[in-house]
N, C-alpha and C positions, 0 to 999 in steps of 0.2 A: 374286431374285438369279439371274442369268443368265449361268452358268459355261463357257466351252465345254471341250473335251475335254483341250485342252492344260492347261489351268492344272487340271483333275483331276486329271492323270496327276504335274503338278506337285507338288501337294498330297499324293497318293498316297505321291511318294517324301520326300519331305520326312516326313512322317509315319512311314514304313518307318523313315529314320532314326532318329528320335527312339524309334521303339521299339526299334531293335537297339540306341541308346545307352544304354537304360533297362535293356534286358534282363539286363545282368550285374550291375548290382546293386541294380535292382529289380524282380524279373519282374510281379509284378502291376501295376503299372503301364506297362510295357511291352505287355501283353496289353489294359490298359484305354486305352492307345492307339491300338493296332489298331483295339480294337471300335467305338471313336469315329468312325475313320477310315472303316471301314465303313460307320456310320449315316448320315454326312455323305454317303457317296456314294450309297446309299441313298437318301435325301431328294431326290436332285438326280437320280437315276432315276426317278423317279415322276416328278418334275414334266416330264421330257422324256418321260414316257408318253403324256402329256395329246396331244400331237401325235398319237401312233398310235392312240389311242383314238378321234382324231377321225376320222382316218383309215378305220378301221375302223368306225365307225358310217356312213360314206357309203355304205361299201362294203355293209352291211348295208340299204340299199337296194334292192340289186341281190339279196338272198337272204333265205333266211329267220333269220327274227330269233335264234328260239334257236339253230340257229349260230351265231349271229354271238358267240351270249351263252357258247356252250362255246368260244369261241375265245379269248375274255377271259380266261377260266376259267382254260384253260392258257396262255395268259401268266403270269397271275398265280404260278401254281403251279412254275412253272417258276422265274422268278425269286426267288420266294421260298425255294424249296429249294434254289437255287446261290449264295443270298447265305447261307443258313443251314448250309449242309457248308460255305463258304468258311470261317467263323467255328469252326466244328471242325474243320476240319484246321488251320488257324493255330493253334489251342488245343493241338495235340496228340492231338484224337480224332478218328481217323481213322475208327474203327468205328462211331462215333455218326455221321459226314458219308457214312461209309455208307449207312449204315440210311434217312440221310434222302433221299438220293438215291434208292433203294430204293421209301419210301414215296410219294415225288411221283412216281415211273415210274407206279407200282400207283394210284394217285388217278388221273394224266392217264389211261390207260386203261380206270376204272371211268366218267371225265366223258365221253369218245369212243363208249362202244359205242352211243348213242343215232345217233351220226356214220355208224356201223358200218352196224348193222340197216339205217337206212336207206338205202345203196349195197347192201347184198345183196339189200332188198326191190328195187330200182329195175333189178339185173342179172335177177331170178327174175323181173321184168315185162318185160323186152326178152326173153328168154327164152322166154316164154308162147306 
């Protein structure tokens, strides 16, 4: 199913509705609206990844692989952690979409210093 942007954003609000009409007198289903709305979009982000994936494997031609493969990495990571604080601060925790946040900075950083090392080794060899 092949949704473009407009009729997301479509969906999006449409959805918004129905959970602020839910919200005053049924909140958990109003929340179990959202989260739905979410996964739907979610679903239909992956599948428009599939384009940049490919993308990026050509490009991955042109360099070395595991680059290519820490580069996925933090997409992934990335995404994942601003679809999952999206889902907490909607909720109401904002300290927990903190934290998550937090944790995918500290992750993307730990997947990068192999990225690191190797541009310090390659300035200390022009250097030499």
């Amino acid at each position: 199913m092949d949704l473009s942007i407009v009729q997301l954003v479509i969906l999006a609000v449409i959805g918004m509705l129905a959970a602020l009409l839910c919200k005053k007198n049924q909140a958990d289903f109003s929340a179990l609206i959202s989260i739905g709305i979410c996964l739907l979009f979610m679903f239909f982000m992956v599948q428009a990844l599939d384009e940049l994936v490919a993308l990026i494997q050509e490009i991955a031609g042109f360099m070395n692989l595991e680059y290519v493969g820490i580069l996925l990495k933090l997409i992934g990571i990335a995404y994942i952690c601003e679809f999952a604080s999206g889902l907490c601060k909607d909720a109401g925790y904002q300290a927990i979409s903190g934290q998550i946040e937090m944790a995918g900075r500290v992750a993307m950083m730990v997947i990068t210093m192999p990225i690191m090392v190797a541009i310090i080794q390659t300035i200390g060899q022009f250097l030499s």
